[in-house]
C-alpha beads as a LAMMPS data file, in Angstrom:
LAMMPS data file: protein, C-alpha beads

70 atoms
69 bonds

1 atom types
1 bond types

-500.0 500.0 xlo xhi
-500.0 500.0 ylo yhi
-500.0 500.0 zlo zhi

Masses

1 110.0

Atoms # bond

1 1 1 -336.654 -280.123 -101.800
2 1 1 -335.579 -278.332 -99.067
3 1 1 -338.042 -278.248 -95.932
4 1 1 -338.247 -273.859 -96.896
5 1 1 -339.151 -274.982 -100.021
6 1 1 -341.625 -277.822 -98.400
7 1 1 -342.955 -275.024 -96.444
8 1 1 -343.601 -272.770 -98.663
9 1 1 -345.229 -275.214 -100.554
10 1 1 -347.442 -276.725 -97.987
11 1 1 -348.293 -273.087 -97.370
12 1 1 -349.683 -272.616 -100.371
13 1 1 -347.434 -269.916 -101.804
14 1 1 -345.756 -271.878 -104.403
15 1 1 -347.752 -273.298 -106.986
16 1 1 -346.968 -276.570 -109.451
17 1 1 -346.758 -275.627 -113.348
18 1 1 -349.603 -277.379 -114.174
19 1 1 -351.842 -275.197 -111.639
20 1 1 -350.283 -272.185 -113.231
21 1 1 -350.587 -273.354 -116.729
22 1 1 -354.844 -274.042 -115.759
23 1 1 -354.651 -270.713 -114.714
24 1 1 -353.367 -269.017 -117.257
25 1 1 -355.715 -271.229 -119.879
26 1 1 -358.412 -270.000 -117.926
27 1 1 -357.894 -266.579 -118.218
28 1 1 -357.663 -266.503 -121.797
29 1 1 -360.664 -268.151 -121.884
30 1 1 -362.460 -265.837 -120.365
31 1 1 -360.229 -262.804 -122.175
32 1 1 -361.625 -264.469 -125.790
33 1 1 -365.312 -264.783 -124.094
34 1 1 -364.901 -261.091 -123.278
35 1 1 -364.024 -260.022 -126.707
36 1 1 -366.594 -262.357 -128.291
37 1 1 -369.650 -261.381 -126.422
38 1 1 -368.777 -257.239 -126.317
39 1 1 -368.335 -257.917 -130.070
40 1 1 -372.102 -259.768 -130.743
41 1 1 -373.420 -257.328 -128.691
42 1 1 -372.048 -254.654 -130.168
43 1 1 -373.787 -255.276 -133.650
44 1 1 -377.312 -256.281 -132.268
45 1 1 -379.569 -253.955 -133.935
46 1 1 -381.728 -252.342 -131.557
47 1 1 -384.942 -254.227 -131.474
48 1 1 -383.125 -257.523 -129.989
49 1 1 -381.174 -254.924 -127.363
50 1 1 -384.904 -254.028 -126.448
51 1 1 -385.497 -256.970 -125.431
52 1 1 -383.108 -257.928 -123.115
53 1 1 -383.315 -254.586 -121.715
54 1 1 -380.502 -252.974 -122.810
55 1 1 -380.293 -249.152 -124.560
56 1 1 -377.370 -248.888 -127.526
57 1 1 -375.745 -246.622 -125.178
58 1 1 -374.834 -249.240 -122.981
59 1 1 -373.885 -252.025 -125.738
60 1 1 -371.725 -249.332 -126.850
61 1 1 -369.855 -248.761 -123.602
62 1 1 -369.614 -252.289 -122.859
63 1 1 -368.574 -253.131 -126.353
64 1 1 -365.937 -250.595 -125.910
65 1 1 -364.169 -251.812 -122.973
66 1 1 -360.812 -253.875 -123.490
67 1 1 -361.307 -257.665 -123.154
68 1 1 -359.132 -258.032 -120.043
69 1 1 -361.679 -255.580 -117.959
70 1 1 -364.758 -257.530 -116.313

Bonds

1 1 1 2
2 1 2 3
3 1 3 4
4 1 4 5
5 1 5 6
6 1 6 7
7 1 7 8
8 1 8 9
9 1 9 10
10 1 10 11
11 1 11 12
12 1 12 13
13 1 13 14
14 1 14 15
15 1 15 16
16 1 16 17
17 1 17 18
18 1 18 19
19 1 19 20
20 1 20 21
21 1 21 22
22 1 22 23
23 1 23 24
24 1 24 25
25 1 25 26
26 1 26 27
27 1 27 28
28 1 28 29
29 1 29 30
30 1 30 31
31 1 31 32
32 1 32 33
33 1 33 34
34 1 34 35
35 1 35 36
36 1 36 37
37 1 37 38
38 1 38 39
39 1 39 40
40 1 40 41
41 1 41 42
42 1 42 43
43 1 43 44
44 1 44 45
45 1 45 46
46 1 46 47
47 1 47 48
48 1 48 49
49 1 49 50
50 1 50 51
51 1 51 52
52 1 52 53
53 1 53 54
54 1 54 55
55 1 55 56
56 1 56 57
57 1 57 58
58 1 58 59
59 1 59 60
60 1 60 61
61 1 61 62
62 1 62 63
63 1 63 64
64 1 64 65
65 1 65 66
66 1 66 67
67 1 67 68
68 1 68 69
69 1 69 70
């Protein structure tokens, strides 16, 4: 390796595979959690929205929203 690549490296701007493949695991992860939850929200009827405080408006809009958005 050469010592730019060292550098870079110790620097933290280079990453090993294995860091980017945790990564990436991760965020699908938490893309599938996403979609899961919007998607059991979505068909709570609306005495169990009641009570955790939530009107079918806003199960609606968040059930909406694509899985990658927080």
């Amino acid at each position: 390796m050469s010592s730019i690549a060292c550098t870079a490296h110790a620097a933290g701007y280079v990453q090993s595979t294995s860091t980017v493949r945790t990564k990436a695991t991760q965020k699908i992860s938490r893309w599938y959690a996403n979609w899961r939850t919007r998607r059991q929200l979505a068909r709570l009827p609306d005495f169990m929205l009641k009570d955790i405080g939530v009107s079918r408006i806003d199960a609606e809009q968040e059930a909406r929203k694509p899985f990658w958005k927080k």
